[in-house]
C-alpha positions as CSV (number, residue, x, y, z in Angstrom):
1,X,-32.6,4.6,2.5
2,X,-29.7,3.9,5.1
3,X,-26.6,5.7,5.0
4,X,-23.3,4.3,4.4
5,X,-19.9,5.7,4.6
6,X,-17.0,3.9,2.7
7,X,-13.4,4.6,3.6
8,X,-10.4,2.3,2.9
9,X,-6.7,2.7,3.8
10,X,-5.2,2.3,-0.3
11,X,-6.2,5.7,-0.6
12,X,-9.2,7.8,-2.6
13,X,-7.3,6.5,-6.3
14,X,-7.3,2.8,-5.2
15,X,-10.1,1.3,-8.2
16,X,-11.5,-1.1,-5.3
17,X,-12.9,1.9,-4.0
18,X,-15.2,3.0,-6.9
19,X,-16.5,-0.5,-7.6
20,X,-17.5,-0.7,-3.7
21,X,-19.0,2.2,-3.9
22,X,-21.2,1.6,-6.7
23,X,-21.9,-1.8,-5.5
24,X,-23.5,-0.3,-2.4
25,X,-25.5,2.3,-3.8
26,X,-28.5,-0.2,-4.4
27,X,-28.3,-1.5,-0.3
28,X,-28.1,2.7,0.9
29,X,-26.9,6.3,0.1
30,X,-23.2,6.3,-0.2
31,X,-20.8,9.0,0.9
32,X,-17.0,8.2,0.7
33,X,-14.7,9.4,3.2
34,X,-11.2,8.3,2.1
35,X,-7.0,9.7,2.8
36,X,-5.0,11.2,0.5
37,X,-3.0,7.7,0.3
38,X,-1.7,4.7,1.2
39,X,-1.9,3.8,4.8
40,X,-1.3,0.5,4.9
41,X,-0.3,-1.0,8.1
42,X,-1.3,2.2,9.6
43,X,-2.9,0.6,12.4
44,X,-5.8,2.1,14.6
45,X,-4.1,5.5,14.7
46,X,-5.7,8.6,15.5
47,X,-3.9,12.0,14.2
48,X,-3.7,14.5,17.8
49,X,-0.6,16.4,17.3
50,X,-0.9,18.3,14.1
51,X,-4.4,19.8,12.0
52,X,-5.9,17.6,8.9
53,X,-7.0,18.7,5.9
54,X,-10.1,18.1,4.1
55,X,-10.8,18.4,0.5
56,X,-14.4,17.5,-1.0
57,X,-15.7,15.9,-4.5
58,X,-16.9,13.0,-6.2
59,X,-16.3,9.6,-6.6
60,X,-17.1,7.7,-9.8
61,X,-19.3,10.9,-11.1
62,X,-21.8,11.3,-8.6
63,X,-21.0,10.0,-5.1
64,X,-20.1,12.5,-2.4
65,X,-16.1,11.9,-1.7
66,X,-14.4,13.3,1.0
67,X,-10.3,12.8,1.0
68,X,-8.5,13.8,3.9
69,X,-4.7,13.8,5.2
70,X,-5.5,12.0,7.9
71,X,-5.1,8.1,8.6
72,X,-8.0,5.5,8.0
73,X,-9.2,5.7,11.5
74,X,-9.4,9.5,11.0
75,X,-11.5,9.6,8.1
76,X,-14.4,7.6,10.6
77,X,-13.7,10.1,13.1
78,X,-13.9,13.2,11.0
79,X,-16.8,11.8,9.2
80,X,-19.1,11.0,12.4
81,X,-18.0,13.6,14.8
82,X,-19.3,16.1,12.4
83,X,-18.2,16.1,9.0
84,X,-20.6,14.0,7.3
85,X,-23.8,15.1,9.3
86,X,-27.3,14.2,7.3
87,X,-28.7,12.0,7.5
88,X,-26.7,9.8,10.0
89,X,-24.3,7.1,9.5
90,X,-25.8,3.5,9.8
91,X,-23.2,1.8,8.5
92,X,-19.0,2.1,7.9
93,X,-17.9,-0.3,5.2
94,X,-13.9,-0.1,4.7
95,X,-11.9,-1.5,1.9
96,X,-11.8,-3.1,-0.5
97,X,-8.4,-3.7,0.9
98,X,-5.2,-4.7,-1.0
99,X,-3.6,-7.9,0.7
100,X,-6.0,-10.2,3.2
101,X,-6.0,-9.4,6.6
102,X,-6.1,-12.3,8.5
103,X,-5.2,-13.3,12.4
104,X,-3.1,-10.7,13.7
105,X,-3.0,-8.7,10.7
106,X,-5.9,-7.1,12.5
107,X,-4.3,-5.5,14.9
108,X,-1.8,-4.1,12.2
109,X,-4.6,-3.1,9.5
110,X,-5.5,0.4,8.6
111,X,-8.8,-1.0,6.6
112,X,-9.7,-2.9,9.8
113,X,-8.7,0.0,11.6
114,X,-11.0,1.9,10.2
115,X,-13.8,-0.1,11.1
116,X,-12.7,0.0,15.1
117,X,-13.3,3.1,14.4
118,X,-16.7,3.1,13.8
119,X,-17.6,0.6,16.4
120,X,-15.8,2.2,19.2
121,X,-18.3,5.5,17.9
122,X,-21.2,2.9,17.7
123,X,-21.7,2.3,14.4
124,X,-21.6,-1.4,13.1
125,X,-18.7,-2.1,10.5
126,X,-17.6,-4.2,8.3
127,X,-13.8,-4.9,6.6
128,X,-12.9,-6.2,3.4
129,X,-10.0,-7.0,2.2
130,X,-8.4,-9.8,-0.9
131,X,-5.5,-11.7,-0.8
132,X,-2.2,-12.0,-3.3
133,X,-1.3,-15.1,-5.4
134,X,2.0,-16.8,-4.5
135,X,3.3,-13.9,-7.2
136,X,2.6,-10.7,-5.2
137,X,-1.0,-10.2,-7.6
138,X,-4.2,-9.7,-6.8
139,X,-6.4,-12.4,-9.1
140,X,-9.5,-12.1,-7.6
141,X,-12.6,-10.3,-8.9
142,X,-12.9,-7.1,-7.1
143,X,-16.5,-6.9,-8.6
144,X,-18.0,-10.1,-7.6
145,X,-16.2,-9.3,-3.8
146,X,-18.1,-5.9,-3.9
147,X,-21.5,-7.5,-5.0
148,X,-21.0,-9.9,-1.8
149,X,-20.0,-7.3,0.5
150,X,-23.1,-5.1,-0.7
151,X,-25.4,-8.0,0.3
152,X,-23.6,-8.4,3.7
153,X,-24.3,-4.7,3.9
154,X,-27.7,-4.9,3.1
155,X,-28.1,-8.4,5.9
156,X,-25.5,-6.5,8.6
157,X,-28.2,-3.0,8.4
158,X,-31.3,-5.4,8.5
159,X,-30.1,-7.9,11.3
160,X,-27.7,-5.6,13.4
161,X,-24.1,-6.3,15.0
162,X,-23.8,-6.4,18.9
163,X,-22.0,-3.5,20.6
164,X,-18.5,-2.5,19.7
165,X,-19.1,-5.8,17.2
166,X,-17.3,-5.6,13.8
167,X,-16.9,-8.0,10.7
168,X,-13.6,-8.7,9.3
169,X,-14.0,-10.5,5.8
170,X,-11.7,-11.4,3.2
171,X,-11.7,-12.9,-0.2
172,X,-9.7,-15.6,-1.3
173,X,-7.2,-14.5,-4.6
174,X,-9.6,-17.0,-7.5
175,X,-11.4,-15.8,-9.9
176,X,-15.6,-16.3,-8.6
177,X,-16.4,-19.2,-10.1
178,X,-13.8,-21.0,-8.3
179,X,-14.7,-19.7,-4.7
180,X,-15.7,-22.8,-3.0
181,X,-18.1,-20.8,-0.9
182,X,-18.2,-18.9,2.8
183,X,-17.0,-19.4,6.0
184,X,-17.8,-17.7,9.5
185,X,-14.4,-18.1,11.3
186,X,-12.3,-17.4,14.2
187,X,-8.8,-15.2,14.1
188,X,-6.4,-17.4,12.5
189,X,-2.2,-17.7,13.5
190,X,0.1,-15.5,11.3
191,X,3.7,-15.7,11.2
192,X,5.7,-12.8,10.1
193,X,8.8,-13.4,8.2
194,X,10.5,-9.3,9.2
195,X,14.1,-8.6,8.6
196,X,15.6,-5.5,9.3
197,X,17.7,-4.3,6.5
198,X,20.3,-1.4,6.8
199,X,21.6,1.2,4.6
200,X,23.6,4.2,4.8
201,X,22.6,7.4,3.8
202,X,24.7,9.9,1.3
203,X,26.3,10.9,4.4
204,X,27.4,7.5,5.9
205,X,24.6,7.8,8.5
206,X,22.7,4.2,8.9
207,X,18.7,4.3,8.2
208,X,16.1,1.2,8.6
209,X,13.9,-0.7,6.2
210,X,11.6,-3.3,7.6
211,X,11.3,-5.8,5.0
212,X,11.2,-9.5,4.6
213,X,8.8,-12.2,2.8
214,X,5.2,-12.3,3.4
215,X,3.5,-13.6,6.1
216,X,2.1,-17.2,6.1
217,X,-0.4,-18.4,8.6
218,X,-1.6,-21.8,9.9
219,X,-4.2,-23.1,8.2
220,X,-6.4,-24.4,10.5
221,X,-10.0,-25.2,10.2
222,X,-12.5,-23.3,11.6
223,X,-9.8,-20.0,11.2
224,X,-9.8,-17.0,8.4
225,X,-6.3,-18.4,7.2
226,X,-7.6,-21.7,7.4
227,X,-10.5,-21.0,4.5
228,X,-9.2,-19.1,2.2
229,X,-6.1,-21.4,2.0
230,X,-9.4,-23.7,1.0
231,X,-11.0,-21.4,-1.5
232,X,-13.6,-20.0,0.8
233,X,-14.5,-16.4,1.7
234,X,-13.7,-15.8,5.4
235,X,-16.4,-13.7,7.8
236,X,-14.8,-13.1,11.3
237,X,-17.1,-11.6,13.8
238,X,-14.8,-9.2,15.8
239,X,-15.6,-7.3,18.9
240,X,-13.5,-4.7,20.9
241,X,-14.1,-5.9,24.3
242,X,-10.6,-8.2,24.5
243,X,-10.7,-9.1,27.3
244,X,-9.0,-12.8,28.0
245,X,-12.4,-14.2,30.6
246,X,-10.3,-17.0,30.6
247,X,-7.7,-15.3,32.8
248,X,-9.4,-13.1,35.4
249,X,-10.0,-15.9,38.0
250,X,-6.4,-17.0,37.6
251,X,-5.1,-13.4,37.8
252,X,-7.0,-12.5,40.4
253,X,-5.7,-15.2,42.8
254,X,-1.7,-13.7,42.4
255,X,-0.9,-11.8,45.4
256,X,-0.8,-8.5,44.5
257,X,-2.3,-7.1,47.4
């Protein structure tokens, strides 16, 4: 059977985690490979100044777990440099993540992070992650999100991703029998709504939240934001190659020389 490591960036307690696992054991062998906790908004970081630890179990009773002090991105690295060694990785699947990740939540996103990660090693990868209601909860069902990962699993092992490809989905926050269905989309427009707020220590010194409302988007169709704002489940192919083709011509006619 293929191989398939699961991390996430909620951390090895987050219940998503458990129910994705299980949910992939029919598509492939399942080792988990997860941090110590919460890294949201971690980005694609990659721990070089200071040794990580590694502590080993189980997950859910019987599936290998691996919990580390390092970020999301670490646990791929540790994992396919040498950590988890037989039989090879064919497939990273991060998340379930808490919160959607949509636009340029990706270049914020521990969970997608994770799954740069993988691609920049050569592995495909996929991301998942669920949105809130307009009160700050998750209402969708983690369960029927797993199921559909697993079978993207199962079709992203069979059919294959290009080079340094990726796939970003999330699930809109209904229960499954109102999911309207599934879209392959294009990065969506966020807008971040950030404040800085300021307090004062116990000794009068200032120190820095960075708070503020959620972020909305533009819900434009064809985009990620665009169809869950209709009900849909969003797939967003992602690669790593960023380049902007659109620009080199122009660029290269400035005179730089």
């Amino acid at each position: 059977m293929p191989h398939i490591l699961l991390t996430n960036d909620d951390g090895h307690q987050a219940p998503a985690l458990a129910i994705l696992a299980r949910a992939l054991q029919p598509v492939g062998n399942v080792t988990v490979f997860a941090p110590d906790h919460n890294w949201s908004a971690a980005g694609h970081t990659k721990t070089m100044h200071k040794p990580l630890r590694v502590a080993r179990g189980t997950l859910a009773g019987d599936i290998p777990l691996f919990i580390t002090t390092g970020t999301p991105s670490d646990c791929v690295g540790l994992a396919l440099l040498g950590l988890v060694r037989e039989p090879p990785v064919d497939l990273v699947v991060s998340g379930i993540n808490t919160g959607a990740n949509l636009g340029h939540d990706v270049t914020y996103s521990g969970t997608v992070a994770a799954a740069m990660e993988a691609a920049v090693i050569g592995r495909p990868a996929i991301a998942a992650s669920m949105e809130f209601d307009e009160t700050g909860r998750r209402v969708g069902d983690l369960e029927h999100a797993a199921e559909f990962v697993a079978r993207l699993a199962a079709q992203t092992l069979e059919r294959g991703l290009p080079r340094y490809g990726l796939l970003n989905v999330n699930f809109p926050a209904l229960p499954a029998e109102q999911i309207a269905g599934v879209r392959v989309t294009r990065l969506g427009i966020r807008h971040y709504h950030d404040v800085i707020v300021e307090r004062a220590d116990p000794r009068g010194r200032p120190y820095y939240w960075i708070g503020g409302e959620p972020p909305t988007g533009e819900p434009e169709e064809g985009t990620d934001v665009g169809a869950l704002a209709c009900g849909n489940i969003s797939i967003t192919p992602l690669n790593l190659d960023m380049t902007d083709r659109g620009q080199l011509a122009r660029i290269a006619e400035w005179p730089l020389q």
